[in-house]
PLY file of the C-alpha trace (Angstrom):
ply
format ascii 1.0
element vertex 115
property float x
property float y
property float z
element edge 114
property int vertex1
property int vertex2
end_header
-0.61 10.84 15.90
0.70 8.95 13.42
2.32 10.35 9.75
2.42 8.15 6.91
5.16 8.80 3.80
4.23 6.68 0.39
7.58 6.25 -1.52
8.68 4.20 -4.68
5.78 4.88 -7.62
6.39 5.58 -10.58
5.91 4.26 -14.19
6.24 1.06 -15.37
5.56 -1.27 -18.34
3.01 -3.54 -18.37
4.19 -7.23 -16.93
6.49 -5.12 -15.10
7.29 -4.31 -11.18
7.28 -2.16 -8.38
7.70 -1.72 -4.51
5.89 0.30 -2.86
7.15 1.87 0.96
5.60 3.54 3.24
7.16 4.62 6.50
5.39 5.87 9.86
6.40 7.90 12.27
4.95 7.22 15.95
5.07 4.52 18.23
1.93 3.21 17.56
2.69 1.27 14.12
3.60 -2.19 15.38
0.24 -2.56 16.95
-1.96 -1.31 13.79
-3.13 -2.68 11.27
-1.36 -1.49 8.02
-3.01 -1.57 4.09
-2.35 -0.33 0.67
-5.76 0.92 -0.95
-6.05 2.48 -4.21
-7.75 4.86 -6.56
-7.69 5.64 -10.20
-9.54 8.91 -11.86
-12.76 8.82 -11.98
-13.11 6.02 -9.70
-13.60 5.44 -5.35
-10.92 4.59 -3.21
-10.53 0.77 -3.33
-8.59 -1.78 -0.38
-5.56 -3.45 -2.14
-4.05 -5.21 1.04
-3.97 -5.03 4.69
-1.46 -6.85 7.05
-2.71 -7.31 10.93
-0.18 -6.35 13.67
0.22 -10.01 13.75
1.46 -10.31 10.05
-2.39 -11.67 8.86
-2.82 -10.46 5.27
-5.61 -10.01 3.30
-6.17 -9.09 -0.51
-8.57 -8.16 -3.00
-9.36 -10.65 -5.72
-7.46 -8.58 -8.55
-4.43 -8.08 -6.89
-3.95 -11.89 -5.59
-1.28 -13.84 -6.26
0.61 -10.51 -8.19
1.34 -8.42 -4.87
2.87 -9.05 -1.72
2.36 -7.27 1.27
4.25 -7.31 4.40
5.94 -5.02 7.28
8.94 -4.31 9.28
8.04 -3.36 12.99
11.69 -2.36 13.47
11.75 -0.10 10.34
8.23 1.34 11.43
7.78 0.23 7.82
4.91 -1.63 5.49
6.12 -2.37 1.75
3.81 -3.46 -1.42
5.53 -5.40 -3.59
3.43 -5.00 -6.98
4.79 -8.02 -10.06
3.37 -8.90 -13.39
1.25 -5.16 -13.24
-1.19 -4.64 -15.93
-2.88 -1.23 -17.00
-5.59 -1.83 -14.58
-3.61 -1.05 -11.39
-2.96 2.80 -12.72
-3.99 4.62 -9.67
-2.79 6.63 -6.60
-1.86 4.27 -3.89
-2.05 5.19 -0.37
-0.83 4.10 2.94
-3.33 3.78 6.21
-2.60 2.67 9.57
-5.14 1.72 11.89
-5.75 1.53 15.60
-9.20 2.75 16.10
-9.82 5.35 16.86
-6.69 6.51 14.74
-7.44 6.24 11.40
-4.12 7.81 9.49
-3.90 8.23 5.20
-0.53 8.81 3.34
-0.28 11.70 1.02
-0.07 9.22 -1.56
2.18 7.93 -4.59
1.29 7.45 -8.31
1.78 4.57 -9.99
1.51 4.29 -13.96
1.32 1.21 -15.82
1.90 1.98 -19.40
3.66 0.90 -22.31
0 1
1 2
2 3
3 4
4 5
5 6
6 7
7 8
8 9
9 10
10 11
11 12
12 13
13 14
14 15
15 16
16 17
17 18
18 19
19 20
20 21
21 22
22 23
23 24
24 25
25 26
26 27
27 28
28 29
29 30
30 31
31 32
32 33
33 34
34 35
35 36
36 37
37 38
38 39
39 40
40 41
41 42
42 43
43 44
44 45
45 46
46 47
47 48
48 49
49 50
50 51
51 52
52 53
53 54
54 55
55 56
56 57
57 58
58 59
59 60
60 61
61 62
62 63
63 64
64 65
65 66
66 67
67 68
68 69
69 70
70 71
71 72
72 73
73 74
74 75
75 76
76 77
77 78
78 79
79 80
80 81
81 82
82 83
83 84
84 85
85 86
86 87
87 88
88 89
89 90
90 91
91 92
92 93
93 94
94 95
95 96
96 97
97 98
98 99
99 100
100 101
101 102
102 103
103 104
104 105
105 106
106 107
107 108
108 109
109 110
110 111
111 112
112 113
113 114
């Protein structure tokens, strides 16, 4: 099994930014595939990155080009680094590693983009 801890929300102004950690416990996390998804009230759970055990990363279209994803095998540890954040990316963001058939979620961290 693997457990997932989300650290580093918070609030922030808009334009502002924020890092995101998560850290896993197990020996499994170099070899899965690591993403930040996302959801606000009211709304489903939404991908925001992924990062293959080979460093591959992949984005959805409203994050690109604002947030940086990437991992430290040696850390057992996958960051988000979230810049120029806009109102839209309020939400609970959650960590998942996968390795199918594991399939492990993060409690989760807040994040609040608000002037």
């Amino acid at each position: 099994q693997v457990q997932l801890v989300e650290s580093g929300g918070g609030l922030v102004q808009p334009g502002g930014s924020l890092r995101l950690s998560c850290s896993a416990s197990g020996s499994i996390f170099s070899i899965a595939a690591m993403g930040w998804y996302r959801q606000a009230p009211g709304k489903q759970r939404e991908l925001v990155a992924t990062i293959s055990s080979g460093g591959r990363t992949n984005y959805a279209e409203p994050v690109k080009g604002r947030f940086t994803i990437s991992r430290d095998n040696a850390k057992n540890t996958v960051y988000l680094q979230m810049s120029n954040l806009e109102p839209e990316d309020t939400a609970v963001y959650y960590c998942n590693a996968r390795r199918l058939p594991l399939d492990a979620w993060g409690q989760g961290t807040q994040v609040t983009v608000s002037s």
